[in-house]
C-alpha positions as CSV (number, residue, x, y, z in Angstrom):
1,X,180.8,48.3,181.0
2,X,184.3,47.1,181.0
3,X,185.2,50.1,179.3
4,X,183.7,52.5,181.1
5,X,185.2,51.2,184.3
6,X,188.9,51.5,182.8
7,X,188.2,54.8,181.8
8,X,186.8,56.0,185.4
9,X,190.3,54.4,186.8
10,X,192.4,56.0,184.2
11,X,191.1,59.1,185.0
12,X,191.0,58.6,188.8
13,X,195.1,58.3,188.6
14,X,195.3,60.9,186.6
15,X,193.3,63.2,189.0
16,X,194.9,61.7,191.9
17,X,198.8,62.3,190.8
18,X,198.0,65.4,189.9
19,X,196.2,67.3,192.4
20,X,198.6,65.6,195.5
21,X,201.1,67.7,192.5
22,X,199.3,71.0,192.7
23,X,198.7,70.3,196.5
24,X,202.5,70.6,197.2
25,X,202.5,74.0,195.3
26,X,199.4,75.2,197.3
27,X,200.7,74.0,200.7
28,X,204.5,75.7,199.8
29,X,202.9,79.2,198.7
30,X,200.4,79.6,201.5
31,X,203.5,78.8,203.9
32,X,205.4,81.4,202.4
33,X,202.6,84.0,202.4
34,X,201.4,84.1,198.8
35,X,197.9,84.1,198.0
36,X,196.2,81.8,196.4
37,X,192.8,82.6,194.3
38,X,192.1,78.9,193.9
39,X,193.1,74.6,194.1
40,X,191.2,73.6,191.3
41,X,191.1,69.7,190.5
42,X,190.7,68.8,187.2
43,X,190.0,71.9,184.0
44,X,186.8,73.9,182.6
45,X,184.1,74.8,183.9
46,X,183.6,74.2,187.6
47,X,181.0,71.7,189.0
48,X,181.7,72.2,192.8
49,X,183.7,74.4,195.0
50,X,183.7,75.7,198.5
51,X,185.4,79.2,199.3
52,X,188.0,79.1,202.7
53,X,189.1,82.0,204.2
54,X,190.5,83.3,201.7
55,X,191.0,80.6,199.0
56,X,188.3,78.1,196.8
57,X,188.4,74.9,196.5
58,X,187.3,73.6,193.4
59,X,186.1,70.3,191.4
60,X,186.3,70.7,187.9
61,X,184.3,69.2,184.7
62,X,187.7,67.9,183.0
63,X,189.3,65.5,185.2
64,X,192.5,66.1,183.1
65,X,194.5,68.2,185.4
66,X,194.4,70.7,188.0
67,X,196.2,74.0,189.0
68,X,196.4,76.4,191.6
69,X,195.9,80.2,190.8
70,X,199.2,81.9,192.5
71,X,199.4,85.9,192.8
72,X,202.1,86.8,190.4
73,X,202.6,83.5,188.8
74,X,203.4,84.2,184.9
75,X,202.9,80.8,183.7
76,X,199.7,80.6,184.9
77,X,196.6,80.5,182.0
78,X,193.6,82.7,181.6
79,X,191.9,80.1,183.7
80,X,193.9,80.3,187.2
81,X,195.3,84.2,186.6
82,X,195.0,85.8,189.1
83,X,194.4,89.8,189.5
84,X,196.8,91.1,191.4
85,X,195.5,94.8,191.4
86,X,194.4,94.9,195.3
87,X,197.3,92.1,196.2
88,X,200.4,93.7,198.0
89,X,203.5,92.6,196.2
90,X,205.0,90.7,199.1
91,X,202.0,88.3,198.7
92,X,202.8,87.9,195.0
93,X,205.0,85.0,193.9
94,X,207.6,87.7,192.5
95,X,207.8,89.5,196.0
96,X,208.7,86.4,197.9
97,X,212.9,85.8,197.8
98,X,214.0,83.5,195.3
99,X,214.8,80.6,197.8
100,X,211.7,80.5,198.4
101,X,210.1,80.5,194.7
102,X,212.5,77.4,194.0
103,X,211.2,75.7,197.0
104,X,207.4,76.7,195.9
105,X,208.1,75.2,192.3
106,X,209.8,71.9,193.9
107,X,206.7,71.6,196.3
108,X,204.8,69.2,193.6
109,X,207.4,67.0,192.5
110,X,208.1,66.2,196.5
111,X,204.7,65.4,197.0
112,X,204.7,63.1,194.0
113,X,207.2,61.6,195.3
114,X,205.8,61.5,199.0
115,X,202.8,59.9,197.7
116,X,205.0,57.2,195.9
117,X,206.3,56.3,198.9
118,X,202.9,56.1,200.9
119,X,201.5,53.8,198.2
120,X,204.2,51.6,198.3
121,X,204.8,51.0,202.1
122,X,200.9,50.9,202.2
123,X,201.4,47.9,199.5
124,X,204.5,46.6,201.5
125,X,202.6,46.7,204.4
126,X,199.5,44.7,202.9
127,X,201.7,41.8,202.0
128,X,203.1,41.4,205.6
129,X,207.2,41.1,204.2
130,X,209.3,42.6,202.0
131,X,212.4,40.7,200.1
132,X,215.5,42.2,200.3
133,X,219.2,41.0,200.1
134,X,222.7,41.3,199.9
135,X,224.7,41.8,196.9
136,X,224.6,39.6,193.9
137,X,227.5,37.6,194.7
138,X,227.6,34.4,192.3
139,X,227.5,31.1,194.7
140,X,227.1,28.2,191.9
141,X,227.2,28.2,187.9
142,X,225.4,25.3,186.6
143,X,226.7,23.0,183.3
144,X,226.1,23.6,180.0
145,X,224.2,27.6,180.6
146,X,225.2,30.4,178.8
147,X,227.1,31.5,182.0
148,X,229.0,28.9,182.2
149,X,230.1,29.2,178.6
150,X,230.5,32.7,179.1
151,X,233.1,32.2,182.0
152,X,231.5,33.0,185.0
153,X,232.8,31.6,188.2
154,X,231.8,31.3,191.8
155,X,232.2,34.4,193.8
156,X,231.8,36.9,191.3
157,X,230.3,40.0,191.7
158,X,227.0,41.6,189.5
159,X,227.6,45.2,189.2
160,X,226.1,46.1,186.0
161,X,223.5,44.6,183.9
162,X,222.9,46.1,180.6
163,X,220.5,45.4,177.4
164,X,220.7,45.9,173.9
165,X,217.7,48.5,174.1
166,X,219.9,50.7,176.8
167,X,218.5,49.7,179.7
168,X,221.1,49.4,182.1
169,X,220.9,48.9,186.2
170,X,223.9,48.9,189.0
171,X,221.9,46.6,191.1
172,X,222.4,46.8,194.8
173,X,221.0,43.7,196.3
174,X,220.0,40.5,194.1
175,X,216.5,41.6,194.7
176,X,216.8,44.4,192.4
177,X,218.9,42.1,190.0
178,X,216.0,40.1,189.8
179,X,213.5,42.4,189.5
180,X,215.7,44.1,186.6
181,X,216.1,41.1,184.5
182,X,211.7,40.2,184.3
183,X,212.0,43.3,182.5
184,X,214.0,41.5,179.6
185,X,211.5,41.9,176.2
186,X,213.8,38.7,174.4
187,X,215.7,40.9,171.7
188,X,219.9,40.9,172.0
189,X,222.6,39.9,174.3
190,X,222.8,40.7,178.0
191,X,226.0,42.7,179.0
192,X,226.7,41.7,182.7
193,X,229.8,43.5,184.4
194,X,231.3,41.6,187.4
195,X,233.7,42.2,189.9
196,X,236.2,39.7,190.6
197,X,239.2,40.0,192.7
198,X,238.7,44.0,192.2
199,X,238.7,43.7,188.7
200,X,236.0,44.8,186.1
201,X,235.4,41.7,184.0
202,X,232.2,42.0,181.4
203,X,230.8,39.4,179.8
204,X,228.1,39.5,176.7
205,X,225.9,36.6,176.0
206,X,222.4,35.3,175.0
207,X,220.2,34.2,178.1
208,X,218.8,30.6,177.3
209,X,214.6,31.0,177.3
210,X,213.4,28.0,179.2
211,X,209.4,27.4,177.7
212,X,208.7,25.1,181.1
213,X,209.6,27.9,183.4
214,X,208.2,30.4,180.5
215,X,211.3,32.7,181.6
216,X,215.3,33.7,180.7
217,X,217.6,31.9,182.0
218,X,221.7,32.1,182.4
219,X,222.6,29.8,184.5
220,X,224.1,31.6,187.5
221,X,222.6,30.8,191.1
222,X,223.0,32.5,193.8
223,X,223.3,32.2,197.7
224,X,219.9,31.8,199.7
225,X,221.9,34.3,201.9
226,X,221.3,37.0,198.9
227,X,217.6,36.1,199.7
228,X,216.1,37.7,203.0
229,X,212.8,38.0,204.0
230,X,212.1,40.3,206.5
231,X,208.7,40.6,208.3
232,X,207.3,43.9,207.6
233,X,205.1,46.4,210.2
234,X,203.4,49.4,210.4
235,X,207.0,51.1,211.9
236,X,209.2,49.5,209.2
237,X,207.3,49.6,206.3
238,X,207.9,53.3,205.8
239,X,212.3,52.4,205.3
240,X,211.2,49.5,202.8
241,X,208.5,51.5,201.2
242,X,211.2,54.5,200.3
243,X,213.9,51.7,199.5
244,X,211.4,50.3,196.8
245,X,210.8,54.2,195.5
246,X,213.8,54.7,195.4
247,X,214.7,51.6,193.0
248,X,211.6,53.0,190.6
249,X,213.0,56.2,190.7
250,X,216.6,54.7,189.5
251,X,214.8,52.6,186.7
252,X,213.2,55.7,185.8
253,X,215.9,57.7,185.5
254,X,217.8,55.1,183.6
255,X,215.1,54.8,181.0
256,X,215.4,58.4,180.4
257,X,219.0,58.5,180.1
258,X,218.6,55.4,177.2
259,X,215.4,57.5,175.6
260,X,217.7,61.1,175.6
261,X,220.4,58.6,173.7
262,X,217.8,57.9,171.4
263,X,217.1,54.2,171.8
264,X,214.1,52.3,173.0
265,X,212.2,55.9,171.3
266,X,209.5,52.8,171.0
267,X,208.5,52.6,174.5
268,X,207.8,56.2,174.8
269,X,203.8,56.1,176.0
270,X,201.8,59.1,176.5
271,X,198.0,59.3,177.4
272,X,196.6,56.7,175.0
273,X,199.8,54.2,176.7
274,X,198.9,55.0,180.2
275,X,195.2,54.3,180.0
276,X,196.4,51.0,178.1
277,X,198.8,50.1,181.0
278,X,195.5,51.0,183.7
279,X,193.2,48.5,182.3
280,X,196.2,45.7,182.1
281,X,197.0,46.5,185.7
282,X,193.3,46.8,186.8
283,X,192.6,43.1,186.0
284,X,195.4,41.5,188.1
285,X,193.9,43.3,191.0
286,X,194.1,46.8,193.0
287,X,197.2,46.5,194.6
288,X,198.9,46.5,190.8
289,X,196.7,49.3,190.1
290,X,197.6,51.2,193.4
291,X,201.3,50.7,192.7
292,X,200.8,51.5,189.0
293,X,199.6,55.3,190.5
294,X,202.8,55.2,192.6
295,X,205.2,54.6,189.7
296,X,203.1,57.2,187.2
297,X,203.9,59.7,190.4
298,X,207.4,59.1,190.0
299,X,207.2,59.3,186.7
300,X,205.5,62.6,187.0
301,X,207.9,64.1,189.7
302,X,211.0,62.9,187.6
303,X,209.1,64.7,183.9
304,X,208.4,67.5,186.0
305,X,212.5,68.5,187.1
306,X,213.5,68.2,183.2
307,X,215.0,71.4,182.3
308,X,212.1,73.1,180.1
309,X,211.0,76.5,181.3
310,X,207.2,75.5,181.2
311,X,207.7,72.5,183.6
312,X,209.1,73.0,187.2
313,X,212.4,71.9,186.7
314,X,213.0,74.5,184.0
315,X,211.4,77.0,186.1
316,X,213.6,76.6,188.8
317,X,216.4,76.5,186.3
318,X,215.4,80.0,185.5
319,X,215.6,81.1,189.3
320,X,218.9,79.9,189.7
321,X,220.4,82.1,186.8
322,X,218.5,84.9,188.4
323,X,220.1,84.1,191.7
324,X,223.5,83.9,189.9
325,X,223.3,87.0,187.9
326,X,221.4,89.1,190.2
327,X,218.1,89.9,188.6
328,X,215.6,88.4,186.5
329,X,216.3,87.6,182.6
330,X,215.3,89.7,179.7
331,X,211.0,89.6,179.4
332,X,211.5,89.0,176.0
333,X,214.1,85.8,176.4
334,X,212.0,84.3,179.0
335,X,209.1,84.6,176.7
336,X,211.0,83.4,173.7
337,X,212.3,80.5,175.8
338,X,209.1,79.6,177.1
339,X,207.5,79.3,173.2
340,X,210.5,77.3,172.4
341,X,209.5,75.0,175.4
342,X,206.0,74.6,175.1
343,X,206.7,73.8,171.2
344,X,208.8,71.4,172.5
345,X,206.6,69.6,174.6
346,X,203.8,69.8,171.9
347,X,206.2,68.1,169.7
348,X,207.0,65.1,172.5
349,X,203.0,64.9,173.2
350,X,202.6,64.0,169.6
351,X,205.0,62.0,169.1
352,X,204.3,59.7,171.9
353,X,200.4,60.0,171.0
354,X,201.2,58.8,167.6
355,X,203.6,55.7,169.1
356,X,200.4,54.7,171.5
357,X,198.2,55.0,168.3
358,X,200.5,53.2,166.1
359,X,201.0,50.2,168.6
360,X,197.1,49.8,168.9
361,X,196.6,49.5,165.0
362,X,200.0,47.7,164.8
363,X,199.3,45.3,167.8
């Protein structure tokens, strides 16, 4: 039962993240005049749909997906093409300016990000008050700590925290310095870059685990000014809410700097990882659960602007050479450049299918 539960949730974020995707690709195109056949959500064969004016809206067998079936789209598969025989060209995808094809293919990953947002202030919101702070000055280093053997002193300022793994954060208020460090998995030093008196000073040490507290310590405290609570409404929440998104979309982007370096390969997780991470979240409760689909959506926006022809970033990458050099590349490059991609992304869905499967049997 438990298992069947986990699965309906898995697949509930997967359907949600991506249609509120798709959605933003629907909602640009119509906008711009191009028609659209169909908004599917999910793959296969269909099990419900309703035809609009002029579009259907469809529920699909394989809630593994979605798509929307564009006039003149060329990366579109046998299930959403789209006849474009009867279709004046000006309604196609092609005979809409260039500007406006960018703006079509950045359509999903702003919704993604949109919907982050929501989830979060909605979350925010729920707990009534958000902690926030100033910087990370040092106010107090305490005897005998790794800090203090380190050569900390008071009124030094955390501007970088790195780990041995790559992660690495530029933390803007102690909240997020906080928030950064829980992440710590207990292998190598910490490399912590201060300012003091407008100098860079960096200092590398172990963190002392303290089995009482059951956390890392290093022996710094900090002001309870760094600390602010602030009561959160239904007019606020939206600032804190993108604040917050903002931060995941920073650790995010940091993780994939460290993984394009080629460390921490290990925490790669695909499919297998994901629906491992929903039935972790789903027993602590459904606020983790409802802010585990916000960070997947960032996750998804931030995948989706990477520069490989078959995802939306590469797309638009595409568009702006045709901008620069005044007409569309060679047929036969773009289709040799989209193989290339696609082989590509096979090649990363394996590879992080086989590190879900191998931490299952392994752990």
């Amino acid at each position: 039962m438990l298992l069947i539960k986990n699965l309906i949730l898995f697949l509930l974020l997967l359907t949600i993240v991506v249609s509120i995707h798709e959605l933003g690709h629907l909602l640009a195109a119509k906008f711009f005049g191009v028609y659209c056949q169909e908004y599917s959500i999910g793959m296969g064969p269909k099990i419900w749909s309703y035809k609009g004016k002029e579009t259907e809206y469809s529920i699909r067998c394989l809630p593994l997906g979605g798509f929307v079936a564009m006039a003149g789209d060329d990366s579109s598969s046998l299930e959403s093409e789209v006849d474009t025989a009867n279709i004046p060209f000006e309604r196609t995808l092609k005979g809409i300016a260039v500007w406006k094809r960018i703006i079509v293919m950045l359509a999903g990953v702003t919704m993604n990000m949109l919907l982050a947002i929501f989830i979060y202030s909605m979350v925010i919101l729920s707990q009534g008050a958000y902690v926030t702070g100033t910087k990370p000055v040092v106010s107090e280093i305490i005897e005998n700590t790794p800090a203090e053997k380190a050569g900390f002193r008071q009124g030094d300022v955390i501007t970088k925290v790195a780990f041995e793994n790559g992660m690495s954060i530029n933390p803007a208020t102690y909240a997020e310095l906080v928030t950064f460090l829980s992440t710590y998995d207990g292998n190598g030093p910490w490399i912590i870059e201060v300012n003091r008196d407008s100098k860079k000073i960096n200092f590398e040490f172990e963190p002392e685990y303290r089995e009482d507290e059951q956390r890392y310590v290093m022996g710094i405290v900090f002001s309870e000014k760094a600390i602010e609570v602030v009561e959160v409404n239904l007019l606020n929440c939206w600032v804190y809410g993108f604040q917050y998104t903002m931060f995941i979309l920073r650790m995010t982007i940091t993780s994939l700097g460290t993984l394009l370096r080629g460390k921490n390969l290990d925490s790669l997780s695909g499919p297998v990882g994901i629906y491992n991470t929903v039935a972790q979240t789903a027993a602590l409760g459904i606020e983790y659960y409802v802010s585990l689909i916000g960070m997947i959506s960032v996750n998804l926006a931030l995948m989706n602007v990477l520069p490989l022809p078959v995802l939306d970033g590469g797309r638009v990458l595409l568009l702006v050479i045709e901008l620069i050099i005044g007409r569309p590349l060679n047929k036969k490059t773009e289709e040799l450049i989209m193989k290339i991609s696609v082989a590509m992304l096979l090649l990363l869905v394996f590879f992080v299918t086989f590190n879900d499967i191998s931490k299952l049997i392994g752990g």
